[in-house]
Each structure stands twice: as structure tokens, then as C-alpha cells.
C-alpha positions as CSV (number, residue, x, y, z in Angstrom):
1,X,-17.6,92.6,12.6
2,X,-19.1,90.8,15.5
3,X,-17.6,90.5,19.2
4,X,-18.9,88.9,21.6
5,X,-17.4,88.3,25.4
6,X,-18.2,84.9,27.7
7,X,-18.2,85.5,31.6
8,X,-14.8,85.3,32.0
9,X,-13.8,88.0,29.3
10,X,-12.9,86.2,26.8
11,X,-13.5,87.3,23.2
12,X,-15.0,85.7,20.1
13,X,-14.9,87.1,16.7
14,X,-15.9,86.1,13.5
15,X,-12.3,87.3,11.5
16,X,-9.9,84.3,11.1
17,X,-6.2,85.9,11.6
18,X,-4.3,83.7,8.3
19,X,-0.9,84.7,7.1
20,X,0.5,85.0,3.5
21,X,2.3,82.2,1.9
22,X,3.9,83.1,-1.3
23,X,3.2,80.2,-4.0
24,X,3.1,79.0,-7.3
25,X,-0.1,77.3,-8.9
26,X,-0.4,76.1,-11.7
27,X,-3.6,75.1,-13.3
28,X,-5.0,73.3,-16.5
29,X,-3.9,76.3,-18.3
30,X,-2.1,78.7,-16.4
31,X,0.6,79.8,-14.2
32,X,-0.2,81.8,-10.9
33,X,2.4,83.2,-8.8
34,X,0.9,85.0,-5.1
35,X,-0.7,84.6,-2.2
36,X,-2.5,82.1,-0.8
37,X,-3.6,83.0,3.2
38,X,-3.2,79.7,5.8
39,X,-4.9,80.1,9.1
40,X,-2.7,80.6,12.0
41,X,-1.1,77.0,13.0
42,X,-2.5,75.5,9.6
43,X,-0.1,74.4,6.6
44,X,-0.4,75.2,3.2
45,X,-2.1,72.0,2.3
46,X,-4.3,72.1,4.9
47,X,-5.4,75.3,3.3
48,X,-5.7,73.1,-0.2
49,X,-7.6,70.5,1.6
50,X,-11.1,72.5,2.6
51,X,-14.4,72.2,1.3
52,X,-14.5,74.9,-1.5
53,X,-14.8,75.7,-4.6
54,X,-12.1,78.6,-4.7
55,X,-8.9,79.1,-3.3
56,X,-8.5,83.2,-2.8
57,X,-5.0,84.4,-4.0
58,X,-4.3,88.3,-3.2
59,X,-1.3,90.0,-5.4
60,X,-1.6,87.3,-7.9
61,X,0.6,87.5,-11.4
62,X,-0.5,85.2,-14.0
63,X,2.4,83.9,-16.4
64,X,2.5,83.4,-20.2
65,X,4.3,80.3,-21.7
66,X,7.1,82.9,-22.2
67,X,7.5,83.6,-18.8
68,X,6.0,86.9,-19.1
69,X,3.5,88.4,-16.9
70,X,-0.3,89.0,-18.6
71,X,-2.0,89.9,-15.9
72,X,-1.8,91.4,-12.8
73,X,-4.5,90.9,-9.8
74,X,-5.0,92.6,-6.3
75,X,-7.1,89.3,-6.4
76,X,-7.8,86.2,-8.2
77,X,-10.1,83.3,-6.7
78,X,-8.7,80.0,-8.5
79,X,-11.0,77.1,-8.7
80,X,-9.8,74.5,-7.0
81,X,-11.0,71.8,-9.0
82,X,-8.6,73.3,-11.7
83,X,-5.2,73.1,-10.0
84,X,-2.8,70.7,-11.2
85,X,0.2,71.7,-8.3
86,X,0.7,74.1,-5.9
87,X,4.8,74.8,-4.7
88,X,5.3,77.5,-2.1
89,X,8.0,79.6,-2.9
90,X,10.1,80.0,0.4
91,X,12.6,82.3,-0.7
92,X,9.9,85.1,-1.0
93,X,7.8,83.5,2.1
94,X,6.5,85.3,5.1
95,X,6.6,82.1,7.1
């Protein structure tokens, strides 16, 4: 990590402070319940919106037709152009 001061004392660094939004995803062919980090002052679909080909997810659970969890992931990077709809799930949020 990099910081570096102006004249005045103000700092610059190259970490991004994001916060976790709890959400659903759903892709071609899966289900994917976790995290998806937002910059500070940025919505959800602002995060949706960038110029990448994966959206990171941390503490990611991916769900069977059954409902049943197959797979567990400290984290799972989703490619975007795969995702069909993404629903934040507010009643777990940390936002």
C-alpha cells in the first residue's frame, strides 16, 4: 500500500474503502447468495454498471434447484456477462 501526502497534508491511497451489501444473483445457471462490496457513496447498481469482466462476491453460497446449498466460498468472482438479476437482500444488509 502506497501513501502519499500533498502540501497541505492531505493523504492519497490507493485502497478504495467499499461496504458489504448482502445480495442475491442469479446467473444463467445458478443461484448466488453474498456479498457484493459498493464503494462508499455508490449504489449497488452503480457497482453492476463498471467496466469489468467480474463482479467479486466474498462469503458467497451457491444454491441447488432444491434450495440447498452446494458450495460454499470465502470468494467467488461472477462474470458479469452471466448475470441474469441481482436483488439485495435488505433484511440481512449492512447498509
Amino acid at each position: 500500500m502506497s501513501i502519499e501526502y500533498d502540501e497541505k497534508g492531505k493523504f492519497f491511497t490507493d485502497i478504495v474503502p467499499k461496504i458489504a451489501v448482502h445480495a442475491a444473483v442469479q446467473t444463467t445457471s445458478q443461484l448466488i447468495r453474498g456479498k457484493v462490496h459498493v464503494r462508499e457513496g455508490e449504489r449497488l447498481k452503480d457497482e453492476l454498471d463498471r467496466d469489468e469482466p467480474f463482479l467479486a462476491m466474498t462469503e458467497a453460497s451457491i444454491i441447488g434447484p432444491d434450495g440447498q446449498v452446494q458450495f460454499d466460498a470465502p470468494f467467488l468472482a461472477v462474470q458479469r456477462s452471466q448475470i441474469v438479476w441481482v436483488l439485495p437482500d435488505e433484511g440481512k444488509g449492512e447498509r
